[in-house]
C-alpha positions as CSV (number, residue, x, y, z in Angstrom):
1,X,-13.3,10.5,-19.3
2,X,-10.1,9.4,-21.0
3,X,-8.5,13.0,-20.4
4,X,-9.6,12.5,-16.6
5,X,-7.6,9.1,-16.7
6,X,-4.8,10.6,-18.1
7,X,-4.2,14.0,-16.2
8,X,-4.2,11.4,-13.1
9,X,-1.9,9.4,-14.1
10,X,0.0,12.2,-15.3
11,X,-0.4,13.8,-11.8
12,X,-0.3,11.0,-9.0
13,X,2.1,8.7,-11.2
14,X,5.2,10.7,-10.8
15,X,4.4,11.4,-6.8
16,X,4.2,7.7,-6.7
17,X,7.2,7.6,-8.1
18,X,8.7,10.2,-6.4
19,X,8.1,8.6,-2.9
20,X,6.6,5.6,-3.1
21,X,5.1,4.6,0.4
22,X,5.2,7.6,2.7
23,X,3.5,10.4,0.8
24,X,1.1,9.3,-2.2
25,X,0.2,6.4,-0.9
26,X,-0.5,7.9,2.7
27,X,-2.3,10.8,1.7
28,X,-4.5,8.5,-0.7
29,X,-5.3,5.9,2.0
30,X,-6.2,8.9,4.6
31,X,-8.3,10.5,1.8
32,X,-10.4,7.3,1.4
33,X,-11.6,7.5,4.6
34,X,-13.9,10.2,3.1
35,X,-15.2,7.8,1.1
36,X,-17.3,5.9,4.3
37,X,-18.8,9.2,5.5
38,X,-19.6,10.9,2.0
39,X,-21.0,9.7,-1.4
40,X,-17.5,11.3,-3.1
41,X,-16.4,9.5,-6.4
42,X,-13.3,7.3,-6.7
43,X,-12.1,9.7,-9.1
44,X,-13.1,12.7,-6.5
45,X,-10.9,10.9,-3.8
46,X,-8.2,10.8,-6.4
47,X,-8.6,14.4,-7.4
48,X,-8.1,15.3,-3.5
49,X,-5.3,13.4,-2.9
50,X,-4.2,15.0,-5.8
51,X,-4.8,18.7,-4.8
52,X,-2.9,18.0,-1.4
53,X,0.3,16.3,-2.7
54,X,0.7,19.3,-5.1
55,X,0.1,21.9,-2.4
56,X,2.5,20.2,0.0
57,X,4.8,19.8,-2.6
58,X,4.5,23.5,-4.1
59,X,4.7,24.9,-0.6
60,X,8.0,22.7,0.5
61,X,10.2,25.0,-0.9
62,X,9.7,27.7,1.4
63,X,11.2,25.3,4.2
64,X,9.7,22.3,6.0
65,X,10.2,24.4,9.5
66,X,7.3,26.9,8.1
67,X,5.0,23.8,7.3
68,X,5.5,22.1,10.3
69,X,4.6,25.8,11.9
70,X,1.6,26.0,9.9
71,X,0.2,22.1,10.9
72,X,1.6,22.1,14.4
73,X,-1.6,23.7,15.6
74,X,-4.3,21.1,13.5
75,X,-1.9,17.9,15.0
76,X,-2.5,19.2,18.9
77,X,-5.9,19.1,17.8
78,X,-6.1,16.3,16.2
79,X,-4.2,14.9,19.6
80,X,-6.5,16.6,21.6
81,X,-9.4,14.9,19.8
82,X,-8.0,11.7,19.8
83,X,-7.3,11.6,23.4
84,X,-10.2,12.8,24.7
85,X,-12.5,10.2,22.1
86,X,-10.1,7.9,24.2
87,X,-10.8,9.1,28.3
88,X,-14.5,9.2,27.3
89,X,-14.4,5.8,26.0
90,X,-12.4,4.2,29.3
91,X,-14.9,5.8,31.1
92,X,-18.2,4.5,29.5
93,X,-16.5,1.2,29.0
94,X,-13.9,0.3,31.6
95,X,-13.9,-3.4,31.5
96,X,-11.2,-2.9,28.2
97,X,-8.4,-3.2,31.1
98,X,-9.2,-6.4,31.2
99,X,-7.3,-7.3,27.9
100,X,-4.3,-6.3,29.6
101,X,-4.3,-9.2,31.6
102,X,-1.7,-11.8,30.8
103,X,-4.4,-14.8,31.3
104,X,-5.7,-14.0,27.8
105,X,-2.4,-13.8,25.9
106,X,-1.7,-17.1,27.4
107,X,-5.1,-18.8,26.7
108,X,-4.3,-17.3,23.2
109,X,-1.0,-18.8,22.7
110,X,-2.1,-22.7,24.2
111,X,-4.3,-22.4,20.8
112,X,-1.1,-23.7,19.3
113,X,1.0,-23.2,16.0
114,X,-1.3,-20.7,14.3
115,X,-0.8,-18.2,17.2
116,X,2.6,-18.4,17.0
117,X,2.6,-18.1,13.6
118,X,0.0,-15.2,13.7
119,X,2.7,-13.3,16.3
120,X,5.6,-14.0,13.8
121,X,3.0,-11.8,11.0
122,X,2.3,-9.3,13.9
123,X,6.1,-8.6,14.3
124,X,6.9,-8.7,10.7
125,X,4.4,-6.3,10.1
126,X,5.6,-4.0,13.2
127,X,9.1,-3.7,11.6
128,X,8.2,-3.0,8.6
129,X,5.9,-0.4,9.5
130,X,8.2,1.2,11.9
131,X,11.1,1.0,9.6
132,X,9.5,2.7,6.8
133,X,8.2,5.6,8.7
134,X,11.6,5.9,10.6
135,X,13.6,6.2,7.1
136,X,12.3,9.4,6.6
137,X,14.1,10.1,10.1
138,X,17.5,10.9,8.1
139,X,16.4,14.0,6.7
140,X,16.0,15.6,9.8
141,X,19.0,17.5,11.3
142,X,21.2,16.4,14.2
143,X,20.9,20.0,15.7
144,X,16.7,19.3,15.8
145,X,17.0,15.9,17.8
């Protein structure tokens, strides 16, 4: 068990390293949605996380234009899915239009500071999401935007 520990850290230690938010830590948080719909181990979840860093990583060499060709087709799909989980839902429940009224956000704000406050964490966390996903941004090439 102390080996497993070890080859772990060994493995997902210096990916963590490597990139510290985008990659390890994204591939890890996706992978532990398995975890809800299966009875895989911690360490399993680990072990998978592990497996796909090191075949992204061992394939990257042969360009990132041949590994965005070879997922293009499962993210339209995944789009696909994810839209049409979405039209089904409006249409079963329609009434979620309703949040876009204004009435609510202003019945939510006359609550007083901790809205506010609350708002100020939303928009915090918004830049800081965006901002760390957008870094990655400078590797692509002018030509490609």
């Amino acid at each position: 068990m102390v080996f497993l520990h070890l080859a772990y850290l060994v493995i997902i230690l210096p990916l963590l390293l490597l990139n510290w938010d985008t990659d390890a830590s994204s591939v890890l948080s996706a992978v532990e949605g398995l975890e809800s719909v299966s009875s895989i181990s911690h360490a399993g979840l680990m072990g998978i996380a592990s497996a796909l860093l090191i075949f992204v990583f061992a394939i990257q060499p042969f360009g990132t234009h041949k590994i965005a060709f070879a997922f293009s087709p499962v993210i339209l799909l995944w789009l696909i899915a994810i839209f049409s989980i979405g039209i089904w839902n409006i249409t079963k429940y329609p009434q979620i239009f309703a949040a876009l009224s204004p009435h609510y956000a202003a019945l939510y704000f006359k609550t007083g500071l901790p809205a506010w406050l609350s708002m100020g964490n939303i928009l915090l966390v918004s830049l800081t999401i965006c901002s760390s996903k957008m870094s990655p941004l400078t590797w692509i090439l002018t030509s490609s935007v």
